[in-house]
C-alpha positions in Angstrom: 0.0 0.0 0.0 2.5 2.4 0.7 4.5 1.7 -2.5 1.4 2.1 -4.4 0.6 5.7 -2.3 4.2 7.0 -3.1 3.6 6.3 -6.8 0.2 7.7 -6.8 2.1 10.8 -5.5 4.8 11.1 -8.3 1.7 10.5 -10.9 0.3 13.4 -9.5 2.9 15.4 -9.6 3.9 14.7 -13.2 0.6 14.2 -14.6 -0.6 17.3 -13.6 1.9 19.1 -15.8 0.1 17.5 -18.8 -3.1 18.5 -17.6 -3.8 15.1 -16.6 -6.0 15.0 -12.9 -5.4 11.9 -11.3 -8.3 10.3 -9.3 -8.5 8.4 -6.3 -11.7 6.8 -4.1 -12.1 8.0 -1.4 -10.7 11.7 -2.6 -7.0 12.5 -1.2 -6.1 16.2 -0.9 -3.8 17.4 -3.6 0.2 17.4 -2.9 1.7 18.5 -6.1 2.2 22.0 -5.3 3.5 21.0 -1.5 7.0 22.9 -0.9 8.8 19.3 -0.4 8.6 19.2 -4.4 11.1 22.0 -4.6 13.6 20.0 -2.7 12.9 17.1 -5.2 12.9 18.8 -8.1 16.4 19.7 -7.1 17.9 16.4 -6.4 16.8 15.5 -9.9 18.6 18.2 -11.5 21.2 17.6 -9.4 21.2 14.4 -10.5 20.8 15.0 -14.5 23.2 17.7 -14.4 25.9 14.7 -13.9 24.9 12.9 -16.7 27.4 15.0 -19.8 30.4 14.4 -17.7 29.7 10.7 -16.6 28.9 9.5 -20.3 31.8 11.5 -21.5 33.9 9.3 -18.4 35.1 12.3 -17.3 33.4 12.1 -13.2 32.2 9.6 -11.1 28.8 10.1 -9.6 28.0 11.5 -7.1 25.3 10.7 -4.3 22.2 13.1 -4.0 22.3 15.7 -0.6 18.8 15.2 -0.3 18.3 13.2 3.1 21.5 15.2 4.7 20.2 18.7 4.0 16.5 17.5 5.3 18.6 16.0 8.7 19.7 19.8 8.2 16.8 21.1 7.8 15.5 19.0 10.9 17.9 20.0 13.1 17.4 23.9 12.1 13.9 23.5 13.4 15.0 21.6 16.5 17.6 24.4 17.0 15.1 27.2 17.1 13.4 26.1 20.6 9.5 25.7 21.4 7.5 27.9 20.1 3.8 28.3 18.4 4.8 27.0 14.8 4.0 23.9 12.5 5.0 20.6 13.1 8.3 20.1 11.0 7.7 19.2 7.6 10.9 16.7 7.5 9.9 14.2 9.9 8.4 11.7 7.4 11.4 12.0 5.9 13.6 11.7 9.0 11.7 8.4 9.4 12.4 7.0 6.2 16.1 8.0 6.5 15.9 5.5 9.9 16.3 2.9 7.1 19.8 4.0 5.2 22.8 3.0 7.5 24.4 6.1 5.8 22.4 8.6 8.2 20.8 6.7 10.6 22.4 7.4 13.7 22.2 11.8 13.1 18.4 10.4 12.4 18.3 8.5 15.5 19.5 11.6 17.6 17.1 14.3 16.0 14.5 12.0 16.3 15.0 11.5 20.0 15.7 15.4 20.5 12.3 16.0 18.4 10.6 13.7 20.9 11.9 15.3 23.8 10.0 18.7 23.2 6.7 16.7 24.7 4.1 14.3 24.6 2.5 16.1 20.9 5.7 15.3 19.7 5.0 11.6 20.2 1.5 11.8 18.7 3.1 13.4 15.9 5.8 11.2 15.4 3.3 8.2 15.6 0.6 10.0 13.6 3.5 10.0 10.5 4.0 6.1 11.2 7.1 6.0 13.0 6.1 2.9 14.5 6.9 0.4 11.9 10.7 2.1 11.6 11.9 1.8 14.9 10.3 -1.3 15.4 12.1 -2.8 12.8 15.5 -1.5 14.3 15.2 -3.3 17.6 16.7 -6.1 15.2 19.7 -4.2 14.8 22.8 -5.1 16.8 24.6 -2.1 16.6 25.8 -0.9 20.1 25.5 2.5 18.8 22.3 2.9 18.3 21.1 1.3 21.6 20.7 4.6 23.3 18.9 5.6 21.5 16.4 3.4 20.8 15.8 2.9 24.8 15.2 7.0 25.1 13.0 7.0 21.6 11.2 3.5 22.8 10.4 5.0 26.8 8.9 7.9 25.0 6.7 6.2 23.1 5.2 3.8 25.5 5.0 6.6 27.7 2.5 8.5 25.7 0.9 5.3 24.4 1.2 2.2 26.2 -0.9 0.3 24.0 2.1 -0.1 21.8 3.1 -3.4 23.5 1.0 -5.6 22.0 3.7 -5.2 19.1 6.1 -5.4 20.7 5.7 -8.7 22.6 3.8 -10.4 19.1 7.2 -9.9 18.1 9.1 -11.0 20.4 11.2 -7.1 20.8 10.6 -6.7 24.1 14.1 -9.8 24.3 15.8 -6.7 23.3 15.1 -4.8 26.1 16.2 -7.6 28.3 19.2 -7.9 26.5 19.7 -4.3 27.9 19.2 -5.1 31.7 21.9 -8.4 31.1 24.9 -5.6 30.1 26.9 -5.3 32.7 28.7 -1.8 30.2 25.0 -0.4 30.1 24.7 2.5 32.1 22.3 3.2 34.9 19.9 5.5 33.4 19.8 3.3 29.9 18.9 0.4 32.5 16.0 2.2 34.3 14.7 3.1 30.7 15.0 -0.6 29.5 13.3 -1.5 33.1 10.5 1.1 32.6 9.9 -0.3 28.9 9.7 -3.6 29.9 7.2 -3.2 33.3 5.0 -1.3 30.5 5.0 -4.2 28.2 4.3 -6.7 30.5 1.4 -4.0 32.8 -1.8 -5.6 32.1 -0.5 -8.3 29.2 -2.8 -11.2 28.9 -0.4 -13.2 27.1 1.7 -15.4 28.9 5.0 -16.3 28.9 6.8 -13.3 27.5 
């Protein structure tokens, strides 16, 4: 589904410039003048602009800025304090950036800074589906990142506890465990991991976990 919604948004984008009007049922809300084009638009040219020189074998190519400047971006917004503005418009980005091992850990740490401004900054995060990425990273081994994923993970459940049913169905709550066995933890990523897990396991029905 989310493949087909990300093409849906390109076709809109492009087809519009043909006078085409793509359709959908039920009715989404047009995105192909949103400012997040610009940025796009960009990397492509960026990207096109290589093309004379690399068939001539003259350059190798090189890698679109794209996800670093919207890290930048990111952190510009983080950097200007709490105030009465709009959400960030880079955070579904910053979550899809959780994916590429290139930029993960700077996404990691804006992340967790983004979530520290408050509980709306968890409903947001989980209202863009941030749920799904750092799920999936709880597989990750990388000492790095543990961290955090313990301050991103305590954030979450404490806004919405009702999280845990994922978390146990797939058996991630092991890493938290993992966590409280590490005798180079520290403390405070030990009382996180132990707040995580007494949330997963508060009023559980399923046994054995």
């Amino acid at each position: 589904v989310a493949s087909l919604f990300r093409n849906y948004l390109l076709a809109e984008r492009i087809m519009r410039s043909y006078q085409c009007t793509p359709m959908t049922t039920p009715s989404l809300p047009e995105t192909h003048n949103h400012p997040l084009w610009q940025a796009w638009d960009l990397s492509v040219d960026l990207c096109l602009s290589q093309l004379p020189s690399l068939l001539e074998g003259n350059s190798t190519f090189q890698f679109s800025p794209f996800f670093s400047e919207q890290l930048t971006a990111f952190q510009v917004w983080l950097a200007l304090g709490e105030q009465e503005r709009p959400s960030p418009e880079q955070l579904p980005i910053v979550l899809q950036v959780l994916l590429s091992q290139m930029h993960r850990q700077r996404a990691l740490d804006l992340l967790g800074r983004f979530l520290d401004l408050g509980p709306w900054a968890v409903e947001e995060a989980l209202s863009v589906g941030i749920f799904p990425y750092v799920l999936k990273l709880l597989q990750s081994t990388a000492r790095e990142l543990r961290p955090m994923l313990i301050k991103i993970w305590a954030k979450i459940l404490a806004v919405d506890p009702t999280c845990q049913s994922d978390l146990i169905k797939d058996g991630s709550h092991r890493y938290f465990l993992s966590v409280l066995s590490d005798p180079y933890v520290s403390p405070d990523e030990k009382t996180m991991a132990g707040f995580i897990l007494a949330t997963i396991v508060n009023e559980s029905s399923r046994p054995g976990i």
